[in-house]
C-alpha positions in Angstrom: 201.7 -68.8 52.6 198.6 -70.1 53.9 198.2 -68.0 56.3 199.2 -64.4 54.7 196.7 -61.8 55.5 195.0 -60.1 52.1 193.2 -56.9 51.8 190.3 -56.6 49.6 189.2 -53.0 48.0 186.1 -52.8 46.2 182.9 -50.8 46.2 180.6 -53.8 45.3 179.3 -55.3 47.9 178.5 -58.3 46.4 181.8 -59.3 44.8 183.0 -58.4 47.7 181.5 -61.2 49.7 182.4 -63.7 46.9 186.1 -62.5 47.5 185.8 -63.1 51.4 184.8 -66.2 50.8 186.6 -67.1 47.6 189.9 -66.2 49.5 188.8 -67.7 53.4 188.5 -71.2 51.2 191.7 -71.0 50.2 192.8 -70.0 54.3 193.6 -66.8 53.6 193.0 -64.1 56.4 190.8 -60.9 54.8 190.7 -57.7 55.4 187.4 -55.7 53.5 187.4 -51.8 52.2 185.0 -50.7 50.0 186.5 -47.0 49.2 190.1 -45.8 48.6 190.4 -43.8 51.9 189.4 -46.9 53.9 192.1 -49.1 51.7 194.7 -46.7 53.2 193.5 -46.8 56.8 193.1 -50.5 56.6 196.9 -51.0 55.3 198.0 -48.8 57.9 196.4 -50.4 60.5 196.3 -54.5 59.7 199.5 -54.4 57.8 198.4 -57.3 55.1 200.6 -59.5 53.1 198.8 -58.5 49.6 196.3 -56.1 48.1 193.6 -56.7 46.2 192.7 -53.4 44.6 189.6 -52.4 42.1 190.2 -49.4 39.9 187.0 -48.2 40.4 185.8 -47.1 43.7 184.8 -43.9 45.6 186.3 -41.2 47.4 189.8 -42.2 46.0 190.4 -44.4 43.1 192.2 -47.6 42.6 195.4 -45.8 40.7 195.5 -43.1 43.2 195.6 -45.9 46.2 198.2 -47.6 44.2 200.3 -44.7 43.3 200.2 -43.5 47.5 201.1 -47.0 49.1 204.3 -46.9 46.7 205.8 -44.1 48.2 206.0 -46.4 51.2 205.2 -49.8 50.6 206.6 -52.7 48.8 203.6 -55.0 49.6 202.2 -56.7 46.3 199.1 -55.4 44.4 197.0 -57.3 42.2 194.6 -54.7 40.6 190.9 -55.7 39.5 188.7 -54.0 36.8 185.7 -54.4 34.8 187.4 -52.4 31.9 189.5 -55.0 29.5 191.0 -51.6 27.7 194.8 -52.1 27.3 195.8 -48.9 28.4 194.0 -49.4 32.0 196.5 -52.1 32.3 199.2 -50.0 31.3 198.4 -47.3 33.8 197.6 -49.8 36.4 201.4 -51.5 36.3 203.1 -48.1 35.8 201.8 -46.9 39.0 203.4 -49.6 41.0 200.6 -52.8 40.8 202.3 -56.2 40.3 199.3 -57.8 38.1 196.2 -56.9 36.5 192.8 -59.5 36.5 190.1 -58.2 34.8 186.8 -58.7 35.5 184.7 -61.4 34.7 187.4 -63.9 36.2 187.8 -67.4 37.4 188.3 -68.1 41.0 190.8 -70.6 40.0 192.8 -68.1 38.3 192.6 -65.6 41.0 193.9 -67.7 43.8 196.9 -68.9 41.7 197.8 -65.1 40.8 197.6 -64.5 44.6 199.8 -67.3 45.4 202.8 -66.6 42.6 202.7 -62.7 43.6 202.7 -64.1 47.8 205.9 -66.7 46.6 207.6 -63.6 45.1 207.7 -61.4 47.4 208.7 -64.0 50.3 212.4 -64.7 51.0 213.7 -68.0 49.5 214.9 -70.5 51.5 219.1 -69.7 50.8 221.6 -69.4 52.7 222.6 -66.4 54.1 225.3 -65.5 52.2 223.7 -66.2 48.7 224.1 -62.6 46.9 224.2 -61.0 43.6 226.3 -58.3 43.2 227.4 -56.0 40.3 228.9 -52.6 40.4 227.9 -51.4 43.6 224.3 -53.0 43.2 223.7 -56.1 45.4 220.5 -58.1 46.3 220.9 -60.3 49.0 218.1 -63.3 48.3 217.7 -64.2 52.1 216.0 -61.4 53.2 214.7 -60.4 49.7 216.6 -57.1 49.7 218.5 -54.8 47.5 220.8 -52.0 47.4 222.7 -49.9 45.1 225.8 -48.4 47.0 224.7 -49.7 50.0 221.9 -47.7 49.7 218.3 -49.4 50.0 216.2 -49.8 47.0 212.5 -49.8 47.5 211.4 -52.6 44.8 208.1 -54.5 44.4 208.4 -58.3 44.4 208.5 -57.8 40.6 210.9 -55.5 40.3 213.3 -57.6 42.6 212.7 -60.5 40.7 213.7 -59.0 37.3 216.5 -57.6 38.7 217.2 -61.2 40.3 217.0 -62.0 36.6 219.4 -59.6 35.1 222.2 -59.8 37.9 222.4 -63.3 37.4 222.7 -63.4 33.7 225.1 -59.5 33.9 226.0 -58.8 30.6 223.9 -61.5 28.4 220.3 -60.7 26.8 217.8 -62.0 28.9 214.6 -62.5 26.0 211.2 -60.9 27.3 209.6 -64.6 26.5 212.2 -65.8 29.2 211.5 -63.0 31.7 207.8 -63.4 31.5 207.8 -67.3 32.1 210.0 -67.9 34.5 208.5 -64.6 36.6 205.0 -65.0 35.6 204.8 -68.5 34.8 204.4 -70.3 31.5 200.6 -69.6 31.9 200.7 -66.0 31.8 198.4 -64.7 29.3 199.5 -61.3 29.0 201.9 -59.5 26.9 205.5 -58.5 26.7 204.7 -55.3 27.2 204.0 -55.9 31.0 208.0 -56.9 31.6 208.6 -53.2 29.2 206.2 -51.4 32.1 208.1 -52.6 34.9 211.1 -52.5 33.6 211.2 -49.0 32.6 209.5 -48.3 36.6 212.9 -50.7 38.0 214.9 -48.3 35.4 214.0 -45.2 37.2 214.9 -46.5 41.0 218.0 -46.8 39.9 220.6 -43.9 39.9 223.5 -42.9 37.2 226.2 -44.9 39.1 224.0 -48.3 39.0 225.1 -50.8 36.1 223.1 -49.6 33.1 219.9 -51.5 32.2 219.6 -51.4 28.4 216.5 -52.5 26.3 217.7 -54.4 23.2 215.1 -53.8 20.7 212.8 -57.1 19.4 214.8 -58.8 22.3 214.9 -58.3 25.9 216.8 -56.2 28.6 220.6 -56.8 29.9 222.7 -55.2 32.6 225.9 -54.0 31.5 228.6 -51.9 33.7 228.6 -48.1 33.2 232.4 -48.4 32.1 231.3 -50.9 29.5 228.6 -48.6 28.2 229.9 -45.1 28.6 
């Protein structure tokens, strides 16, 4: 994990140093962009491990950035912004970014976000033939992929995760309080409406003939088989 590779997108030149070095402390490789456009040629061409992705920059913003790498790309985002307004947050997770730091933060704080969203989206150390399967939809936790009818799903490390989640508890409530420690850790100071966002963005990748992902109101979320439900 030490040695993942981490792009770094944002238009200030100065906390863009501070990154660099923040993040070459902790051994991290990093990549620099300071523009949307140049985010996109950069993941194209140094194919890092994480982004780190302001919302505020030039030539294409941060939501826009975020919204074109996941059409394609799986890799996690953490977004950055100066705002602390709710609804950026919002925006910023539906769009396909795994976690939201807003500006002023501690470098303490960033580095361990980095490090649970790099331990999600790496392969667990299982054997091969540990899988989850319900209804046609399977997620095979050695190589961290999914498919629903043998057909692959494109899902960001938290999406897999909460799916991971709900496959092994199929049919039983699994509480938003539960999903949001054991994903995000018990020192995750957001709010249950994060696991709502990306739940209702795993909700649309899957199709009609997936089990069927219901929201129990004042709850949590369960999977339950389309035979059960219809």
């Amino acid at each position: 994990m030490e040695s993942a590779k981490i792009l770094v997108v944002d238009d200030d030149a100065e906390l863009l140093e501070l990154l660099r070095m923040e993040l070459e402390a902790s051994h991290y490789q990093v990549v620099l962009a300071r523009d949307g456009l140049s985010a996109l040629e950069q993941l194209a061409s140094t194919r890092p491990d994480l982004m780190i992705l302001d919302i505020n920059l030039p030539l294409l913003d941060g939501l826009s950035v975020c919204r074109q790498v996941r059409t394609h790309n799986t890799l996690p985002i953490l977004m950055l912004s100066s705002q602390r307004d709710e609804l950026d947050k919002v925006i910023g997770l539906e769009v396909g970014a795994d976690d939201y730091l807003g500006k002023p933060y501690h470098p303490r704080e960033l580095i361990a976000r980095i490090r649970a969203l790099l331990r999600r989206s790496r392969p667990l150390s299982v054997p091969p033939a540990d899988r989850l399967r319900a209804d046609g939809l399977e997620i095979d936790l050695n190589s961290h992929q999914a498919t629903e009818q043998n057909r692959p799903l494109m899902l960001t490390p938290i999406e897999f995760a909460l799916l991971e989640s709900l496959l092994r508890n199929f049919g039983n409530i699994v509480s938003r309080a539960r999903l949001l420690e054991n994903i995000w850790g018990a020192d995750f100071e957001g709010s249950t409406r994060t696991v709502d966002t990306h739940m209702r963005n795993l909700r649309l990748k899957l199709s009609p003939h997936s089990p069927r992902l219901e929201s129990v109101r004042g709850v949590g979320f369960r999977l339950v088989s389309r035979a059960a439900g219809d």
